[in-house]
Every structure is written in C-alpha cells, then in structure tokens.
N, C-alpha and C positions, 0 to 999 in steps of 0.2 A: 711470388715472382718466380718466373722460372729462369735460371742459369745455364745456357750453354755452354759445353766445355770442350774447348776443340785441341785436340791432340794432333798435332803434323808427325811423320815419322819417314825414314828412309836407314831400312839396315838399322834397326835398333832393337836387335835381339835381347843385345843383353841389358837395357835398360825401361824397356818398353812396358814389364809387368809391373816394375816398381809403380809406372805410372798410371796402369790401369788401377792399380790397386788401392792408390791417394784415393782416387778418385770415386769408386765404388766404395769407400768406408766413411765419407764424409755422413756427419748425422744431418743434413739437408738432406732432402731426397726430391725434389724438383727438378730434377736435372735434365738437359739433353746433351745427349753424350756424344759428340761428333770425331771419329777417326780420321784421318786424314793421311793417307799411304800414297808412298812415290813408285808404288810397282816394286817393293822391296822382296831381294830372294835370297835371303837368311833366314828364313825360320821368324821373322816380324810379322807376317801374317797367320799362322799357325798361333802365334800368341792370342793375337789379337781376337781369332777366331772365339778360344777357349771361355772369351769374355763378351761372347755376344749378345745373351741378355741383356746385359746393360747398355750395351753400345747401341744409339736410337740411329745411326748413320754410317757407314764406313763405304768412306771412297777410297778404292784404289786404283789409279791412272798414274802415269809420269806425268810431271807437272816442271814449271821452269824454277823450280829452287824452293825456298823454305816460306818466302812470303805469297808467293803466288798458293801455295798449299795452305796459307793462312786465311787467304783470302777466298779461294772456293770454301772452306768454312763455315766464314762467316757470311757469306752469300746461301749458303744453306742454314744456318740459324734460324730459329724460330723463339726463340728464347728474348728475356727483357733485359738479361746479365748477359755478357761475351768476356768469358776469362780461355787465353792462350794458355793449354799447359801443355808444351815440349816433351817429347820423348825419352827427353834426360831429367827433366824437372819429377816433383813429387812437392802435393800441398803440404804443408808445413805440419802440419795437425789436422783432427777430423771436422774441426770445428769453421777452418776456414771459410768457405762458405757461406757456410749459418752467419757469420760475422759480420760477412760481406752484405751479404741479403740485409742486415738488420739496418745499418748503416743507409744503404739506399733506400728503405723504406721510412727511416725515420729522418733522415735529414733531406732529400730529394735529389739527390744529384747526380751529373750525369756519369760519373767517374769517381770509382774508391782505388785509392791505392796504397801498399802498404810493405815490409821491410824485407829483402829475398837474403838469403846466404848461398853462398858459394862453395860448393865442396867438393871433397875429394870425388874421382868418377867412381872408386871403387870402395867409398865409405862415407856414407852421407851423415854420419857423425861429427867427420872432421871438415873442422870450417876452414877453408884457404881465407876467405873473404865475406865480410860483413858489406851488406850494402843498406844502410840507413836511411829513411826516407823523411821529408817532413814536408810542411805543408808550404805550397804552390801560391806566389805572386808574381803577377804581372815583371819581366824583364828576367825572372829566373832563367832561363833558359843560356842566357849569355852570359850567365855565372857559371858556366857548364854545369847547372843544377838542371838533372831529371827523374823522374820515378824509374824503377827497374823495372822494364817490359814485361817479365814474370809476374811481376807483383801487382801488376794494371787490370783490371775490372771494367769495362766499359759499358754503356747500355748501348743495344742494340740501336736505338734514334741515332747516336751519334755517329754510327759507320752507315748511315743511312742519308745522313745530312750534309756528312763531311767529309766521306769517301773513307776506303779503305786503304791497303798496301801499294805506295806507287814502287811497282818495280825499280824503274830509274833509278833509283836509290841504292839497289845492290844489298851490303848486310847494313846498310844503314838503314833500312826502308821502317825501322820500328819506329827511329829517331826522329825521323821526319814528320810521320804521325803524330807522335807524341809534338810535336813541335807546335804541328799544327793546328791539334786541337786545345791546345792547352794557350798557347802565345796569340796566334790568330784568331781562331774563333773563340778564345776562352771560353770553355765551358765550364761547368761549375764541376767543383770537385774537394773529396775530403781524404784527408791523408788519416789512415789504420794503422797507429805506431804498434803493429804487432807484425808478428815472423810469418808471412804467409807462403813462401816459397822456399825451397831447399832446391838449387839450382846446379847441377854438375857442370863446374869449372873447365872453361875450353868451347867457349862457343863460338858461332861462325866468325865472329867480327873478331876475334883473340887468335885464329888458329895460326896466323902465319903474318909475317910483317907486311906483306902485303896488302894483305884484307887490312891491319891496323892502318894501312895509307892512304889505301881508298877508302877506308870508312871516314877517318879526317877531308877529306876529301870532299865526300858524298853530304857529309855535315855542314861544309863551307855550303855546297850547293842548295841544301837543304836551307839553308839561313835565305839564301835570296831567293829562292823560289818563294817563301813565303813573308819575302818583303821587309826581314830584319835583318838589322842592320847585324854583323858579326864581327865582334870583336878579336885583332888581333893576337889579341893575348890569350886565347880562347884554350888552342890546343895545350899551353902549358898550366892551365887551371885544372881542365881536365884531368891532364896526370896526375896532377898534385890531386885530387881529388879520390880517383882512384888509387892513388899508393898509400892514404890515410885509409880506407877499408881493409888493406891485410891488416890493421895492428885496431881495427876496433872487435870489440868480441858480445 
C-alpha cells in the first residue's frame, strides 16, 4: 500500500527539517511525499529544497490558510494511506508507518488512529501533554471524545466519498471531519494504542482566546451541520477532558 504524506508549511524554518526528517527515516518506504508551501520567505523553502529527492510533490502558491493547503494535498494524493504531518509535528518513531500499513492491511479499515504527545516547541522530549486515544462508538463524539488530527491515517476512498476540509469551519475544519466520518458516515476504524505523533504544543485552534471561541463555536456548528444533536454540557466535558492530558504521561 502506498502512504501519502502531506506536509502543509508557512514560515517554518525552524521546524520544517525536524519534519522532513521523521519522515525520510521511516523503515516503510512506499511513500508519496507531498509538500505543501503558503509562498513562505524565511528560509522554509531552501529547506525543503535540500530534501528534494524524497519529496514526490511540492507546491508552492498562497493558499487561504492551513486546511485549504490540506486539502490541495490531498487532492493531489495518489497514494491508499493520507496521513497529515505538520510542520511542527515529527512521527513518533521509524516504525510508524510500517505499523500503520499493517493494521490496514490486516484488519481492513478505512481509518487507523492512534496516541499524539504534545511538546515543548523547543524540545520534543518534553511532554506538555499526553493525548490518549481509544477506540470509537457510535455517540462518542458528544462525549467530546475524538482521535488527535496528527494521529489520524485515512484511506484515500474516504476523502473521496466524503469530502475533504470544509473551510467554513475555520481552525475547527479538522473537527468537523473527523465528525463527519466517524458519526455520520461511520466508517470503519481501529484505534493503535501506540505514540504515533510528537506534536509541538501551540496550534492554530490554542494560539489565542479567540481562536478557542470560535473554535467552540465552529464545533456547535459543526454538530448541526451534520445533523447531531449537541449537547449542552459539551464545552465543559471538553475542558475537563483536555486538563486530564497535562497530568497523564
């Protein structure tokens, strides 16, 4: 099977090699390697350059934000696996992958997903945050239970069937996805209690209290757009949810 792995970037010099790097040492080697650049002028392209063997793709154009760059992607995909890895991310281990592949091949499904950490920007040793995954039933979602977007492995059928990033959504536009295929269409899916992602701490949806209100927000919306019902109590499950991840390790 081959793996697509799409990289979005904007001005991420200083973290951009860490993530070519995950990704050119994995022992899988089926890979297609998709860049994805917002017209960055720091020194992000000169990186990227340096690693152009490997890279089967690199677009660089401005683009309207981080999903839309997700999304030209995975519209260029050609690959059976579509894993997001970010410009701040780096795969947990070499093995990821390989892990990943084996799982879809031997159980069938259209979706692996499995456990991300959250870390320091400046020391991917130190964990801020454990994000623990397990495995997906029907109504989960309005337990504010979901997989971590990093840690999400999709087969290409399913952003084929079921659409990709709807803008609209803003930095919630992962959530709604995930919402989507998982609650609405349920597709089939198996949860890889293993560390697949090492995620540097500070992303869109965290950077500013505002993003956190409109992402609440955008989630409320998200709930009726796809026809579930969303529960009141929602926003305060969620925190309590996230404030149990600093103290798991």
């Amino acid at each position: 099977m081959r793996v697509s792995v799409i990289t979005v970037s904007y001005n991420a010099v200083n973290t951009i090699e860490d993530t070519i790097r995950s990704v050119v040492s994995q022992d899988y080697h089926d890979i297609e390697y998709i860049l994805v650049d917002g017209f960055s002028c720091d020194g992000t392209v000169e990186i990227i350059n340096k690693y152009s063997q490997f890279i089967y793709n690199f677009i660089s154009e401005p683009d309207s934000g981080i999903y839309d760059a997700m999304n030209k992607g995975i519209f260029n995909a050609t690959g059976d696996i579509i894993s997001i890895l970010n410009a701040d991310d780096v795969y947990a281990t070499e093995s990821v992958l390989s892990d990943v592949v084996k799982v879809f091949e031997t159980k069938g499904v259209d979706v692996v997903y499995g456990n991300v950490n959250m870390v320091a920007r400046d020391d991917l040793t130190r964990i801020i945050r454990f994000w623990p995954t397990s495995s997906f039933f029907p109504g989960s979602f309005r337990k504010a239970w979901h997989p971590p977007h990093p840690g999400l492995f999709v087969a290409s059928k399913v952003y084929e069937m079921y659409g990709a990033y709807d803008l609209d959504y803003g930095v919630s536009a992962d959530f709604e996805f995930m919402l989507r295929i998982f609650e609405k269409y349920n597709v089939s899916s198996f949860c890889l209690d293993k560390l697949m992602v090492k995620m540097r701490y500070g992303g869109e949806s965290t950077k500013s209290i505002r993003n956190i209100f409109n992402g609440n927000i955008n989630i409320y919306k998200a709930f009726r757009k796809n026809s579930i019902s969303y529960p009141f109590y929602y926003p305060v499950i969620r925190f309590i949810n996230k404030l149990f991840q600093f103290f798991y390790r």
